[in-house]
C-alpha positions as CSV (number, residue, x, y, z in Angstrom):
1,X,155.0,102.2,5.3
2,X,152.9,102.9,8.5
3,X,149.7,101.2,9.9
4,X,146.5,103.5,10.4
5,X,143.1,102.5,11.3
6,X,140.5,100.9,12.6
7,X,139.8,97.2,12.4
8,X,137.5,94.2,13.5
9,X,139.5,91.3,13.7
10,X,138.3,88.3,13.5
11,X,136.2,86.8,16.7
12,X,138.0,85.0,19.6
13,X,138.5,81.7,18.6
14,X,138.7,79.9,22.1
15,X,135.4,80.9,23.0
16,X,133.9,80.5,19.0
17,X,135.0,76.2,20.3
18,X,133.6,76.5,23.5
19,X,130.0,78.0,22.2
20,X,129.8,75.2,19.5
21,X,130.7,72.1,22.0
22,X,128.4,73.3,24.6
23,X,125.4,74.1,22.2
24,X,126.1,70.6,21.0
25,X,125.7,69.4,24.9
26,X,122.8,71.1,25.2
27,X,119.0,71.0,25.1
28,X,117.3,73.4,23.1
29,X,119.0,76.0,20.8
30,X,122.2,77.8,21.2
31,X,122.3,80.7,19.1
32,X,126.5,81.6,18.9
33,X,126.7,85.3,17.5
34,X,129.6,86.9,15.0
35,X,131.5,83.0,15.4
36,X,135.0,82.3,14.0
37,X,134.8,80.1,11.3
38,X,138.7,79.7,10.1
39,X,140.0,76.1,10.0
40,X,140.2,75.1,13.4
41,X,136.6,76.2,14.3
42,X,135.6,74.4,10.8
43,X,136.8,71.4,12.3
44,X,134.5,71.7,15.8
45,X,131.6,72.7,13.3
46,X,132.1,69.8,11.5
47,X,132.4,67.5,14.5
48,X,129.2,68.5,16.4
49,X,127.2,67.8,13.2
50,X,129.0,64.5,13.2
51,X,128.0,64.2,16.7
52,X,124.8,64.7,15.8
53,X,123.7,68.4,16.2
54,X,121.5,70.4,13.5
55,X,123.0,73.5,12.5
56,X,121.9,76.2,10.5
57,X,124.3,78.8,9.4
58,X,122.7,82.6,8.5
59,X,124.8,85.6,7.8
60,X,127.5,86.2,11.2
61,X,124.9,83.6,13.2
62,X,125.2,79.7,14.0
63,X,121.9,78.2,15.4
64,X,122.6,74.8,17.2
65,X,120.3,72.2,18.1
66,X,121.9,69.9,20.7
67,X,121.9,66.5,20.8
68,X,121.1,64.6,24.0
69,X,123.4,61.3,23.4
70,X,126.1,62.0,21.0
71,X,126.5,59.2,17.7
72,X,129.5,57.1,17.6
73,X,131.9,59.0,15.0
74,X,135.2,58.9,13.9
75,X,136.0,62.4,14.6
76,X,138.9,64.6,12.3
77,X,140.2,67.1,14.7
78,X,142.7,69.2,11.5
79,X,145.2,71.2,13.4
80,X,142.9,72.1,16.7
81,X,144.5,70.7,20.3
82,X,141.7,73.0,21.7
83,X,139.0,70.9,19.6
84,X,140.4,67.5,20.4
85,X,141.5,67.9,24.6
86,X,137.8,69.4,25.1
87,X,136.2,66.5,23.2
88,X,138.7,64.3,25.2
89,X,136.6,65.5,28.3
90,X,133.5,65.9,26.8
91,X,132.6,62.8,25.6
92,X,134.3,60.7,28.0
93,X,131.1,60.6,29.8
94,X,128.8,59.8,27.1
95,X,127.7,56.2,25.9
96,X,129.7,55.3,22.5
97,X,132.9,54.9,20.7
98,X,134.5,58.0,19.4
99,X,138.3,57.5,17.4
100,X,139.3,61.2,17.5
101,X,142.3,61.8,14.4
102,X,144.0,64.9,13.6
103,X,147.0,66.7,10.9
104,X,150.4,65.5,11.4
105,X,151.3,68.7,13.5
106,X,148.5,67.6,16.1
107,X,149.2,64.1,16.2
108,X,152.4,64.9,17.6
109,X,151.1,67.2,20.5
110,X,151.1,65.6,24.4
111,X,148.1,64.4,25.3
112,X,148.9,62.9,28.3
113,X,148.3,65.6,30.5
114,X,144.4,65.4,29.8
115,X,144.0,61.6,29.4
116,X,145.6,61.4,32.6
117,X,143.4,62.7,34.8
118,X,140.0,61.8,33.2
119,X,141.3,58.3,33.4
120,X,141.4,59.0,37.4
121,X,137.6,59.9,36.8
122,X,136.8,56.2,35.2
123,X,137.3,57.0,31.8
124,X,138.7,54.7,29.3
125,X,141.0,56.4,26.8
126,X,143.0,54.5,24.8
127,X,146.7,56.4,23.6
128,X,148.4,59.6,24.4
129,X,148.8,60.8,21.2
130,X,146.1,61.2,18.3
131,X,144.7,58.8,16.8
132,X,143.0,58.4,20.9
133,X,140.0,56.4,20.9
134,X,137.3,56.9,24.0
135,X,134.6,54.1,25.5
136,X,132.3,56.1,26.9
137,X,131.6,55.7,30.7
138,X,130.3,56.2,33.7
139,X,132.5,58.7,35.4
140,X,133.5,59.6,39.2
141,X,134.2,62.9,40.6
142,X,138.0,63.9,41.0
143,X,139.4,66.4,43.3
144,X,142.5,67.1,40.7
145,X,145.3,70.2,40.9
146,X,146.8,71.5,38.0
147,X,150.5,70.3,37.3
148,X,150.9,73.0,34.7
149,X,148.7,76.0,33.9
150,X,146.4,74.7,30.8
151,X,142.9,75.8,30.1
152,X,142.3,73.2,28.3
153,X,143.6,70.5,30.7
154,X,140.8,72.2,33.0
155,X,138.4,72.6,30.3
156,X,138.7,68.7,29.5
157,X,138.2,67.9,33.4
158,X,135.3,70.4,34.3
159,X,133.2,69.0,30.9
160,X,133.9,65.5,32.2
161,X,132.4,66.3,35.6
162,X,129.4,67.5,34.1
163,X,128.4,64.1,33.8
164,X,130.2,62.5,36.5
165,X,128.9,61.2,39.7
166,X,130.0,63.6,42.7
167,X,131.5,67.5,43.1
168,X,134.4,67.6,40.5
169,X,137.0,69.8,41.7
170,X,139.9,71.4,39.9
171,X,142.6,73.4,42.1
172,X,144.3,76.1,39.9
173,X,148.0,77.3,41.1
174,X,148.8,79.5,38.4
175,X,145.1,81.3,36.4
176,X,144.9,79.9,32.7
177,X,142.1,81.5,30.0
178,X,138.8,81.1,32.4
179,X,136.3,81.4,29.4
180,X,135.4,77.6,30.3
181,X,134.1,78.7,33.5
182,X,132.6,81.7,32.9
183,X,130.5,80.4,29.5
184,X,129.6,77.1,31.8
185,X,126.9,79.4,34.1
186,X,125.2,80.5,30.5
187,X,124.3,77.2,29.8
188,X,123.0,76.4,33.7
189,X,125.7,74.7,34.9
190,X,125.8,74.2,38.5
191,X,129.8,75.6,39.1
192,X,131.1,77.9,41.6
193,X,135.0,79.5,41.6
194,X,136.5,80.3,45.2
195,X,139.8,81.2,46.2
196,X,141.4,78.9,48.9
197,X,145.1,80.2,50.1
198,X,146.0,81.5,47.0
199,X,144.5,78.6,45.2
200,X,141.8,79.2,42.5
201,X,138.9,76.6,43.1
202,X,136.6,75.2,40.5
203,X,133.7,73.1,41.9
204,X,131.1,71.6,39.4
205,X,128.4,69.8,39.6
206,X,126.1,66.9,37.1
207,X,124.7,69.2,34.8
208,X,122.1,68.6,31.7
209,X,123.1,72.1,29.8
210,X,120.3,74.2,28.5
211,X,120.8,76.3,25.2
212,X,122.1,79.7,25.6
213,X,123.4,82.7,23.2
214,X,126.9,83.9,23.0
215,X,128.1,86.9,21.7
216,X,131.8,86.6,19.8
217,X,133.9,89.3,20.8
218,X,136.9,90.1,18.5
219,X,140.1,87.4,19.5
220,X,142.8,89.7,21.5
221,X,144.9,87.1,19.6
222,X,144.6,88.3,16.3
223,X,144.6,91.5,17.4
224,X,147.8,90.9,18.9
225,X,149.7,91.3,15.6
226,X,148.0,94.9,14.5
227,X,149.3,96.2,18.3
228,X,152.8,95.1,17.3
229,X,152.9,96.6,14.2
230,X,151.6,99.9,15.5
231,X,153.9,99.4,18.2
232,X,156.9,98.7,16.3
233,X,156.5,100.6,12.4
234,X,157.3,104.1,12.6
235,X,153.9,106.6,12.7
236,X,151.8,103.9,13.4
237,X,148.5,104.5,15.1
238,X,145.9,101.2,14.7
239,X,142.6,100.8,16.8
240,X,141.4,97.3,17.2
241,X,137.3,97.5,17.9
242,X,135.4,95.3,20.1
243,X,137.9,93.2,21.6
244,X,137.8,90.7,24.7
245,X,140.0,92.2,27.4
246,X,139.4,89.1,29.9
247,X,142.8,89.4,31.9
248,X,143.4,85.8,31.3
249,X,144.2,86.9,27.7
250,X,145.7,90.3,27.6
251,X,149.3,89.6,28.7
252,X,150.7,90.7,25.5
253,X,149.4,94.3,26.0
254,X,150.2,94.5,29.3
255,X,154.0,93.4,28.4
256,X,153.8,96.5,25.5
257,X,152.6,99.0,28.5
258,X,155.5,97.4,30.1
259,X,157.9,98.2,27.4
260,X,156.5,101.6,27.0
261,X,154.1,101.5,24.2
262,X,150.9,104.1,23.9
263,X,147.8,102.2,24.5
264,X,144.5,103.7,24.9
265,X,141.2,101.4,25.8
266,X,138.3,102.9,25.1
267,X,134.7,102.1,25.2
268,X,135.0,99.4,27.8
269,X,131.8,97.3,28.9
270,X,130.2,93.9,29.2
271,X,129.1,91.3,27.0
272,X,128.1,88.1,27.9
273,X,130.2,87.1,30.8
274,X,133.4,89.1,29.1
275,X,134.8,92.4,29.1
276,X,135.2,93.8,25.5
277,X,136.8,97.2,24.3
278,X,138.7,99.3,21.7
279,X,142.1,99.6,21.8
280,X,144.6,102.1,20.2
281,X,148.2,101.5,19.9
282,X,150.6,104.2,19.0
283,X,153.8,103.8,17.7
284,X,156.4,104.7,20.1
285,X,160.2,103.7,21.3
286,X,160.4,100.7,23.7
287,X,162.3,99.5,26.0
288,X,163.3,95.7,26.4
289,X,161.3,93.5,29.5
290,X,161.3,90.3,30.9
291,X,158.5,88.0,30.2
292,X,158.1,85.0,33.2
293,X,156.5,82.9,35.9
294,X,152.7,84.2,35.9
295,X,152.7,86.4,33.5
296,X,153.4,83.5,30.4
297,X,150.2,81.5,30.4
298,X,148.4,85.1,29.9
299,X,150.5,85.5,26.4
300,X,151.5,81.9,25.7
301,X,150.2,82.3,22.1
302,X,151.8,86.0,21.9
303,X,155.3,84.7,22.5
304,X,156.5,84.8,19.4
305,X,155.1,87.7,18.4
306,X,157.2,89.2,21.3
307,X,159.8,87.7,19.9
308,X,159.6,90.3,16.9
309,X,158.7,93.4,18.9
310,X,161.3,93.2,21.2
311,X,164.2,92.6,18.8
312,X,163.0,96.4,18.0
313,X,163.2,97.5,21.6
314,X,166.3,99.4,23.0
315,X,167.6,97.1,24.5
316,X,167.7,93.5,25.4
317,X,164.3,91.2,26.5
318,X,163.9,87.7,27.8
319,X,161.2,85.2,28.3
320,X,161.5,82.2,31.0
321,X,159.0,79.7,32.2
322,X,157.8,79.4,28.7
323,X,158.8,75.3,27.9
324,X,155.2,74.9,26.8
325,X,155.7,76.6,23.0
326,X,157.9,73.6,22.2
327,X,154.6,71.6,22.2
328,X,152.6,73.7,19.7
329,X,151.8,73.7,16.6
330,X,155.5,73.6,16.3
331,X,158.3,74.1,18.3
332,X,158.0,77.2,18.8
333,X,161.1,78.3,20.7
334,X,163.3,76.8,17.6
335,X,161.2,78.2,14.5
336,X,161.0,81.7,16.2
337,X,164.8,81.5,16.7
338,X,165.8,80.0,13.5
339,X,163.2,81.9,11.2
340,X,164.0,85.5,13.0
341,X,167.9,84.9,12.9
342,X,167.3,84.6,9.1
343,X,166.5,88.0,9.2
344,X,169.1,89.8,11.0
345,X,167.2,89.4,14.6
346,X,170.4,88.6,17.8
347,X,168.4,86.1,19.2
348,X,169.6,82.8,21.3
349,X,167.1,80.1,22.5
350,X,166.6,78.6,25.8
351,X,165.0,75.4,27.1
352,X,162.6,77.4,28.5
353,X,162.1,80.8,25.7
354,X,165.0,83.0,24.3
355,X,167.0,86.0,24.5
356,X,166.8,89.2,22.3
357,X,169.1,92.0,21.1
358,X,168.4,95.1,19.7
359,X,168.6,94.3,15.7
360,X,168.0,96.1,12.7
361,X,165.9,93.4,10.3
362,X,166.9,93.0,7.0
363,X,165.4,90.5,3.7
364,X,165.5,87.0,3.7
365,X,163.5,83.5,3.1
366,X,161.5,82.4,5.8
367,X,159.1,79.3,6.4
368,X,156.0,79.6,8.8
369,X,156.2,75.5,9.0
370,X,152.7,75.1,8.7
371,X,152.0,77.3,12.3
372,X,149.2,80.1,11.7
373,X,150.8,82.7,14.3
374,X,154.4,82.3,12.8
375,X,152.8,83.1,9.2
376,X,151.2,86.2,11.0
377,X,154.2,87.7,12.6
378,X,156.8,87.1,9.7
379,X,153.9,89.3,8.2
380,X,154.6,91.9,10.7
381,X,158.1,91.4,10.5
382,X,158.0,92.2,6.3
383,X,156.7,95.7,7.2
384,X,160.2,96.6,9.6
385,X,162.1,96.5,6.7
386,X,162.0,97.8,3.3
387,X,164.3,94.8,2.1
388,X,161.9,92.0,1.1
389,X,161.1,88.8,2.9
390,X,159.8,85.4,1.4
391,X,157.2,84.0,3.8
392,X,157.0,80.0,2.8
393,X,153.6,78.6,3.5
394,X,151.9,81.9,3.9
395,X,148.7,80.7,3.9
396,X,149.3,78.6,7.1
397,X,147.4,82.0,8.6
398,X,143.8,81.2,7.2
399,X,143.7,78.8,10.5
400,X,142.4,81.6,12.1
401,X,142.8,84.6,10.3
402,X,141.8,83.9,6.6
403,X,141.7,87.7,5.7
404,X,145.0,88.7,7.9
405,X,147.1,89.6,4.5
406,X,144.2,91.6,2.8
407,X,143.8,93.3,6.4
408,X,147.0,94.1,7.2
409,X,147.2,95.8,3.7
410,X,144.1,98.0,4.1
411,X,145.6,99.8,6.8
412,X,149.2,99.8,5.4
413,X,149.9,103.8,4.5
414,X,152.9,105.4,2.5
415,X,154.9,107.5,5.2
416,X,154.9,111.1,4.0
């Protein structure tokens, strides 16, 4: 089989969360355009309504009416960290008691790292992992640098300074997803973004938000998986159509130009505050890379996907500096390793990421433990091999992709 074609995927999922909590901030109506609406953006839906919003759904449209002080709510966060560390920050500020729950997988995730800091601002957050329950408060300022590069860390500290007293500053070493702060300005918040020797520096000021309208681009993430297939299944050729190519989020195709794969992008302009394009991937051979330092928050979600194209390189790829996948959804260092080796990949895990040999793939039984992107690229990894492979838990992809498996066969063609 070979992938041809052009797809849509599914719209970016980081900034579908970041539309619906700031329309929920807001005054007036946010109108949020072509939204994600797989699980994990279900579950910021559903929150904001609980928060007290009014939404109406229409056909590829949300319209939000914000709410000026948000109800006390027991809030069910599912699977989404993005959902419940932006809330963390969000509502830290507000007057009210909010209990904020989540699956099993997300109770488990590190908190700390966010609770931390808007604790420093006056907030009073009780536990570091989910169930966390938050007393609103009045906040103060913070000048805080990042220990690790985390847009939602950043997120959580920029939306509690929106109602803090003072200039909250956040000092960036390393450049994470910047959708926060370029959406923020939409909405009329008062933030600015220097540099300061080598330093990335976030200012923001109290802010009421005003409504605003955001336009969805496709989610390079979901892409991600129809770029490795045409990368990696022989005559392959797959163009993915409007597309954000923000820099903070296009690591994954950089490493493919890296390793040698055709990619065209075509069609490039702006919308909103975001760059969005088409981009074409052709199958060709690859060459192994090495994925570290700055270039891992930029692909952090990717990684595993990686994992799979370059066991199909010639020869052998490693990722460093990566530490952070063993606090996802799962761990994803170990699954990756353990799920892959099951099907013929040479690959031997770090503390850090993993090391991969040229393999030839073969059949096997494979779970995705309950993780949407290992579901996905065990997908990818059934089309490398005509031997079959049993994906447990399948399903775990409708997080954010509910259409992936009828997707990925529409473009599937017999090789003549």
């Amino acid at each position: 089989m070979s992938l041809n074609g052009t797809i849509r995927v599914p719209s970016d999922k980081s900034i579908t969360h970041r539309a619906l909590l700031f329309g929920m901030m807001a005054t007036g109506t946010t109108r949020v355009l072509h939204p994600l609406l797989g699980a994990d953006c279900r579950s910021t839906l559903d929150i904001i309504q609980l928060l007290g919003a009014h939404v109406t759904e229409r056909q590829d449209e949300l319209v939000i009416t914000g709410v000026e002080t948000p109800r006390s709510a027991r809030l069910d966060c599912g699977n989404s960290g993005t959902t419940m560390r932006l809330l963390l920050g969000l509502l830290a500020g507000y007057d009210g008691s909010f209990e904020l729950v989540g699956d099993e997988s997300l109770s488990k995730r590190p908190m700390r790292r966010v609770t931390a800091p808007l604790r420093e601002m006056g907030a009073a957050v009780t536990g570091d992992v989910a169930p966390l329950v938050i007393e609103g408060k009045t906040l103060q300022s913070i000048d805080y640098t990042l220990p690790v590069a985390s847009a939602q860390v950043k997120s959580a500290v920029l939306l509690a300074g929106l109602r803090a007293e003072g200039t909250t500053i956040v000092r960036e070493p390393m450049l994470s997803r910047d959708h926060t702060e370029r959406m923020l300005p939409l909405f009329g918040a008062n933030l600015s973004v220097d540099e300061e020797e080598r330093i990335r520096v976030i200012r923001i000021e109290p802010t009421r938000l005003s409504g605003a309208t955001v336009d969805v681009p496709a989610d390079p993430s979901s892409a991600a998986f129809f770029w490795a297939g045409a990368a990696i299944v022989p005559n392959s050729s797959v163009t993915t159509t409007d597309v954000c190519l923000n820099e903070t989020r296009i690591g994954f195709l950089r490493t493919l130009e890296r390793m040698g794969a055709s990619v065209v992008i075509s069609n490039e302009r702006t919308v909103g505050e975001e760059v969005v394009g088409d981009v074409t991937v052709t199958s060709s051979e690859l060459s192994g890379t090495v994925v570290e330092g700055e270039m891992i928050p930029s692909q952090i979600d990717e990684l595993p996907l990686f994992a799979l194209v370059a066991s199909q390189a010639n020869s052998p790829s490693i990722v460093k500096d990566a530490a952070e996948l063993r606090v996802k959804e799962t761990d994803r260092i170990d699954v990756v390793v353990s799920e892959l080796r099951k099907l013929g990949v040479d690959i031997v895990g770090r503390e850090d990421g993993f090391i991969v040999k040229p393999s030839r793939l073969h059949g096997g039984n494979v779970s995705t433990y309950g993780d949407h992107r290992l579901s996905m690229m065990l997908q990818i990894a059934s089309l490398v091999t005509e031997d079959t492979i049993q994906i447990e838990g399948i399903d775990a992809s409708d997080v954010s992709y509910p259409d992936f498996r009828q997707d990925l066969q529409r473009i599937q063609r017999e090789i003549e």
